[in-house]
C-alpha positions as CSV (number, residue, x, y, z in Angstrom):
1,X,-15.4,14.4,2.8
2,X,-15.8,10.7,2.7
3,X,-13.2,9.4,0.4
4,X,-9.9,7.0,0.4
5,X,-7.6,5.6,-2.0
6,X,-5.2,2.5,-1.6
7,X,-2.2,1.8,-3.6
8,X,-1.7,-1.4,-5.0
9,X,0.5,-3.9,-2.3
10,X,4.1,-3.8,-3.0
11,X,6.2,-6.9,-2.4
12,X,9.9,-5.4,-1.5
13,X,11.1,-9.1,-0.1
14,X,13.8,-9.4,-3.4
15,X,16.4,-11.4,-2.8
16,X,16.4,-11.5,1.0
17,X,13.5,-11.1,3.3
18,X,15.2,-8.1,4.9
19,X,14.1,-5.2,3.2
20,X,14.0,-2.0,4.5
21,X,11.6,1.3,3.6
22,X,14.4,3.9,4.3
23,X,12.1,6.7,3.6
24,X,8.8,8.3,1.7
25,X,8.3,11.8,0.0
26,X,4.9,12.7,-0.7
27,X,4.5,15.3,-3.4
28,X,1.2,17.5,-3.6
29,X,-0.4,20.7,-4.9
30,X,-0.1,23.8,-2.4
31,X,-1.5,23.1,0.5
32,X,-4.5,26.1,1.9
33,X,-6.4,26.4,4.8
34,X,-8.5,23.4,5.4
35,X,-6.2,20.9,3.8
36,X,-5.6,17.8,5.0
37,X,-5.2,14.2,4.2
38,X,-4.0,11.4,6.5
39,X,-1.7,8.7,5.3
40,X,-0.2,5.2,6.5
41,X,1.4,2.1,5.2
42,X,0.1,-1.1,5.7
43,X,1.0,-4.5,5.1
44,X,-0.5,-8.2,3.4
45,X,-2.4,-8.9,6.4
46,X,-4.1,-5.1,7.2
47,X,-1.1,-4.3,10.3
48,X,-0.4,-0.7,10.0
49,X,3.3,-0.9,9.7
50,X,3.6,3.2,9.7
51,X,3.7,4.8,11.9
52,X,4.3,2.8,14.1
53,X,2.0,1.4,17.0
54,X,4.8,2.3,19.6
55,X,4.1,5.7,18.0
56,X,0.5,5.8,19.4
57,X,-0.7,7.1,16.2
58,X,-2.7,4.9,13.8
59,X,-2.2,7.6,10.7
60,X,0.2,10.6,9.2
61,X,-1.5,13.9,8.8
62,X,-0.7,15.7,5.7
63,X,-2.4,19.6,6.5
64,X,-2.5,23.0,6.1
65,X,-1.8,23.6,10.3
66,X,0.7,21.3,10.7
67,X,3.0,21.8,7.0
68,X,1.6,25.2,6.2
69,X,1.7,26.4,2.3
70,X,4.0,23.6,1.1
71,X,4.4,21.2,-1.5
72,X,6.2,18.6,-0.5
73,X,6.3,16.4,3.2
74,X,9.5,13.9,3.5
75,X,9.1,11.3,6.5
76,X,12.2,9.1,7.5
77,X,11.0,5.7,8.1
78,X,14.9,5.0,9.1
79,X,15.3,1.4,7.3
80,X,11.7,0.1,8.4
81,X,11.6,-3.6,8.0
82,X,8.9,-5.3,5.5
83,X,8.0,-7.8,3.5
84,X,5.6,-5.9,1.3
85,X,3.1,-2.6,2.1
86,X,0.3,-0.5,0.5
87,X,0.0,3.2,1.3
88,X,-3.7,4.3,2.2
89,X,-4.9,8.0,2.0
90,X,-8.2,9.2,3.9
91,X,-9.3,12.2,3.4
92,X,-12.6,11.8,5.4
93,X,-10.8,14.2,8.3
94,X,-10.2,17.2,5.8
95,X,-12.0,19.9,3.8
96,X,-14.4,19.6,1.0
97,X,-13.4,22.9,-0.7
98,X,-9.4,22.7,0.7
99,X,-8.3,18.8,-0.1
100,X,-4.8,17.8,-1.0
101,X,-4.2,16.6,-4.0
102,X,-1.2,14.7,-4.5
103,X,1.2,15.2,-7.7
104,X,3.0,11.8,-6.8
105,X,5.1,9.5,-3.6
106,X,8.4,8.3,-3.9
107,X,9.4,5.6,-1.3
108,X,13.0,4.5,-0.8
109,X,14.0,1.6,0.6
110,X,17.1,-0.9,0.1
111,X,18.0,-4.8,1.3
112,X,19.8,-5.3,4.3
């Protein structure tokens, strides 16, 4: 599969340029064997803000052998500082016939 989708960019600044992204819930259709999408957040100037690079990881996997047959993954971002972000799917890792379509993402966040 050789397929992405980007978000619009978000600017969270408001009235203070301490903005946090407490958290992110990603809702999708049951997951089956060969689903999988990876996921990250990104900011104005292309960093990957999520995860993190201290994290090692450069993407969040949404699949089948890590979540199993579930619906819905939650991923605490613990008050994540930002000015603005996009979130970025790639599905170019997962299955043709198993993919991982997503219902909807809820991201919640507050100023500091």
């Amino acid at each position: 599969v050789n397929s992405s989708w980007k978000s619009t960019l978000f600017d969270i600044t408001g009235d203070t340029k301490n903005t946090g992204i407490d958290s992110v819930r990603i809702n999708f259709e049951k997951l089956t064997s060969g689903a999988r999408v990876d996921w990250r957040l990104v900011n104005n100037q292309g960093i990957v803000i999520y995860p993190t690079p201290a994290s090692g990881n450069t993407t969040e996997i949404i699949s089948f052998t890590k979540l199993g047959a579930d619906t819905s993954a939650y991923y605490p971002l613990n008050g994540l500082i930002a000015e603005n972000f996009r979130i970025e799917f790639d599905y170019s890792s997962g299955s043709t016939s198993a993919t991982v379509p997503i219902k909807n993402i809820k991201i919640y966040g507050s100023s500091k």
